[in-house]
N, C-alpha and C positions, 0 to 999 in steps of 0.2 A: 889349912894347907890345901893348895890346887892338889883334885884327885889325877893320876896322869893313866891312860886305858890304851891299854895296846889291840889294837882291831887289824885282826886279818880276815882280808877282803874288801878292801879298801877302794883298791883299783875301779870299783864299778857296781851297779845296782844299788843294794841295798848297804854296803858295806862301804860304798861311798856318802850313800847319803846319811849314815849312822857319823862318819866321821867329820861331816860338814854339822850336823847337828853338835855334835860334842862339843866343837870349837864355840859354837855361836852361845853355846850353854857355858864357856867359860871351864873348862875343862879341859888337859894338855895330853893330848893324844900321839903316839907313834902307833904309823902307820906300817903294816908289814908288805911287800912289796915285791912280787917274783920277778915281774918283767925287768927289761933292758932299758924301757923308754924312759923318757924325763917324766917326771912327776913334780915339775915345778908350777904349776897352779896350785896342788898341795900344800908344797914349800911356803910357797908365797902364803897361806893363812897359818902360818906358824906349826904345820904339824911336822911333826919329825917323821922320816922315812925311816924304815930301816929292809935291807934288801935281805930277801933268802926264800926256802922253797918250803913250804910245810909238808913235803912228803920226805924231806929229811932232816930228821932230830934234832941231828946237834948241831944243825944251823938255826932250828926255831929256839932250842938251849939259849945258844949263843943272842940270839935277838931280845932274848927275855931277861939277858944279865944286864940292865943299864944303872946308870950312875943313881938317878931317882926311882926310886920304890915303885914296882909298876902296881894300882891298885887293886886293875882287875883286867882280864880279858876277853874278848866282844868277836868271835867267829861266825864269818857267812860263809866260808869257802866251801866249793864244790864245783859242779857245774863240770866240762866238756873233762874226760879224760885224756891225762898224761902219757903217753904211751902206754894205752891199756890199761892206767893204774887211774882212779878216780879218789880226788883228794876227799870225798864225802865222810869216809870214816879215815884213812889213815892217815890224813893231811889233821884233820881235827883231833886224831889219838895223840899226834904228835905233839898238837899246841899243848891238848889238854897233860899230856904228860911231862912236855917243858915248864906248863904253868906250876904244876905240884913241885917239880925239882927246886923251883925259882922261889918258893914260899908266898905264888900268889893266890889267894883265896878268893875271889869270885870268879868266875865261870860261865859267861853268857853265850847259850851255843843257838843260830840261826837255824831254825833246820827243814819241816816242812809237812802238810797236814798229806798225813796219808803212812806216816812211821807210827811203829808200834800201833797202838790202841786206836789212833786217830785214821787208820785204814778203815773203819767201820765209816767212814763220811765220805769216803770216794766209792764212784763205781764199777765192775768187775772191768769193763772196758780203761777204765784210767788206772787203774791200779795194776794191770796185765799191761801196761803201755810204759810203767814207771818203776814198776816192781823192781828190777834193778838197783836203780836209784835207792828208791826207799829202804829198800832192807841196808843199804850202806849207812845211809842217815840215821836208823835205826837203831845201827852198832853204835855209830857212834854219840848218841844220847845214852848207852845203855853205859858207856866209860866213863860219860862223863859222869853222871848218876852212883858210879861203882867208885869214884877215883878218891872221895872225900871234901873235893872242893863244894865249896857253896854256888849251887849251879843253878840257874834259870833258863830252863830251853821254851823257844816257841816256833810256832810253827803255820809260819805265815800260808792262807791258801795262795790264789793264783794269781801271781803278782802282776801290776800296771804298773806303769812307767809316767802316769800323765803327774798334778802336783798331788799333792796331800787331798784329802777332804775334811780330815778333821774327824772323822766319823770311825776310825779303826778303833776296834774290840779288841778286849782278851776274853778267852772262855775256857775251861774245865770241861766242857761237851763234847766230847770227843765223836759226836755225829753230825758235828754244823761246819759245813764248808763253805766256799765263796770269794768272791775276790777280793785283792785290796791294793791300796798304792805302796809302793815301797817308801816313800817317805812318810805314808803313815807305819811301816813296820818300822821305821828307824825313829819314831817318836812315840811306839811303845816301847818301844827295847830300853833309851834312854830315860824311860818314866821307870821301867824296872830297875834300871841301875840303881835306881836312889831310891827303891822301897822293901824294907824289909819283908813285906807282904809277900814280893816275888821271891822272894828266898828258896830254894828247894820246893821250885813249883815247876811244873810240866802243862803250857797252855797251847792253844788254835788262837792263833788272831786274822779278825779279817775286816771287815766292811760292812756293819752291822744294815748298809742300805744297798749290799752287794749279794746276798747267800744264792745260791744255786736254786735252792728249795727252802720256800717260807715255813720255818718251825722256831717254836720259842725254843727259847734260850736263855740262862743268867750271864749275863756279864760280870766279868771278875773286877771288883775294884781296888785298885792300889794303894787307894787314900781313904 
């Protein structure tokens, strides 16, 4: 049976290119969707919209009751706050607390190197420039981790926009940072979805021809 992935953050970045991957992979995706605008280039490849705001529950609730079994859930949201209110963790406590109500057991959260442990790879300069942010991201790896679902967080460094290279990492080193494309973060995300390996795993992914600063490293494999 088509596995069917409900991804909020859809609209743009990596959370768009997560859900054009999905499609092309054969995979039947609803997409979550705050704005007003059309989303009919979406439509048009078959993904289901569904509209509402993840800084309020019972409408991420309400999005996650659909007809077909949703298998698992796929979060990038964050980015500019809502009137003072920053979806980073409460937008993400929301989904992840709709997904448990909903009986759905995987848990893919987007998040970003410089939360928790992986502060140790940024410098005092970046991490006092983001700090904000990060401790949000933070909280809300820390839910998802606490909530029971089966979760896979990672935590792309600093993202591009150009295509793929082919060359993005996972790693367990919680001191190796550096760049990478967003559509290489949404073609490891989509490699975790389907490996038991990523189960209850906490990784940095980046650009193993992009780091900041040349140090070894293991690279995590899925296969």
């Amino acid at each position: 049976m088509t596995q069917k992935i409900f991804v909020a953050g859809a609209s743009r970045g990596v959370g768009r290119e997560i859900a054009l991957r999905l499609v092309r992979e054969n995979y039947k995706v609803t997409a979550l969707w705050r704005s007003l605008t059309p989303t009919i280039d979406l439509e048009e490849l078959g993904i289901d919209i569904v509209r509402g705001d993840a800084l309020n529950l019972s409408e991420m609730e309400a999005a996650m009751q659909t007809e077909e079994p949703i298998t698992a859930v796929i979060s990038t949201i964050g980015g500019l706050p809502q009137d003072g209110i920053r979806a980073d963790y409460l937008g993400n406590r929301n989904l992840i607390d709709a997904a448990v109500k909903a009986g759905i057991n995987r848990f893919i959260l987007v998040s970003s190197i410089g939360a928790g442990e992986s502060a140790a790879a940024l410098s005092p300069q970046v991490l006092q420039t983001l700090g904000a942010v990060l401790v949000e991201k933070e909280k809300a790896e820390q839910h998802l981790m606490a909530s029971g679902l089966t979760y896979t967080i990672i935590r792309p460094g600093g993202l591009k926009s150009e295509p793929g290279t082919g060359n993005g990492v996972l790693t367990q080193d919680t001191k190796v940072s550096g760049m990478i494309h967003r559509a290489d973060v949404a073609d490891l995300v989509c490699q975790c979805l389907g490996s038991v390996k990523a189960e209850n795993q906490v990784f940095s992914a980046i650009d193993r021809h992009q780091l900041y600063t040349q140090v070894e490293f293991s690279e995590f494999k899925l296969v």
